[in-house]
C-alpha positions in Angstrom: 117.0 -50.1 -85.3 114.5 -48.0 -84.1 115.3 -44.3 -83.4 114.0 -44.5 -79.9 116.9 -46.9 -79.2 119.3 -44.1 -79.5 121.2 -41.5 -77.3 123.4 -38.6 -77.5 125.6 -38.8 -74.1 127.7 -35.1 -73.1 130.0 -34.5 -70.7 132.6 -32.5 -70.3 135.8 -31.5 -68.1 137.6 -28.2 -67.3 141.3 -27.5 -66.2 142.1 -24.5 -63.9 145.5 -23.0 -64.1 147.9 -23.2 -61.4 146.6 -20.8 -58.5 143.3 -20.0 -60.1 140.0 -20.6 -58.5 137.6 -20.8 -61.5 138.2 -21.6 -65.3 137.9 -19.0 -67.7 135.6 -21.2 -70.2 132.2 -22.0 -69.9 129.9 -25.0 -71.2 126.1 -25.0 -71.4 123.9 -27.8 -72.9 119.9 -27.9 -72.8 117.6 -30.5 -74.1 115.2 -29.0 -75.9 111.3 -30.8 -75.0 111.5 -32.0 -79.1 114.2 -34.0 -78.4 117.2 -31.7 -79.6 120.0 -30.9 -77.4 122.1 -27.6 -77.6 125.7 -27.6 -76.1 127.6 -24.5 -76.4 131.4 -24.4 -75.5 132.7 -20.8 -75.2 136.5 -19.6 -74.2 136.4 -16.6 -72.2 139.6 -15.2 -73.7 142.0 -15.4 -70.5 142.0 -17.4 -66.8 140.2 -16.5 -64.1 136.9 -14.6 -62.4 136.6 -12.1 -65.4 137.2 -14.2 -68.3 134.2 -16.7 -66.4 132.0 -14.8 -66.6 132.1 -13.4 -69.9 132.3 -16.9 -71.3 129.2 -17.7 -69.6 127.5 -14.9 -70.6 128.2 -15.7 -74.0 127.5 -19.1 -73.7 124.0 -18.4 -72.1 123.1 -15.8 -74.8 124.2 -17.9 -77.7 122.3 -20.9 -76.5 119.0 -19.0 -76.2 119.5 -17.6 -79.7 119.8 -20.7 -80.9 117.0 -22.3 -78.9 115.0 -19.5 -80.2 116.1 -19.9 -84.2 114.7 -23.6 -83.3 111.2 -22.4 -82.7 
């Protein structure tokens, strides 16, 4: 089987509480140009607007650290 044959699929799916607009994780993939991917799933620690955006933030940082290290 030849390696160009195969795939890595992601996907993913997030559940709001009851009442809340946004979900308080946050889930970021790249594909790096050497054919690597990066997902990052982060939990920002709570529900809502605050606990968004601290997840993303994390997540963002943490994948560029690791996209870096890759380098």
């Amino acid at each position: 089987m030849a390696s160009d044959a195969l795939f890595i699929e992601i996907d993913f799916a997030q559940r709001r509480k009851a009442g809340q607009n946004i979900c308080g994780d946050a889930f970021h993939s790249q594909k790096l140009e050497e054919g690597r991917c990066i997902s990052v799933l982060s939990d920002g620690l709570g529900s809502g607007v605050k606990a968004n955006i601290l997840a993303s933030m994390t997540a963002r940082m943490a994948l560029r650290f690791a996209a870096s290290a890759l380098d």
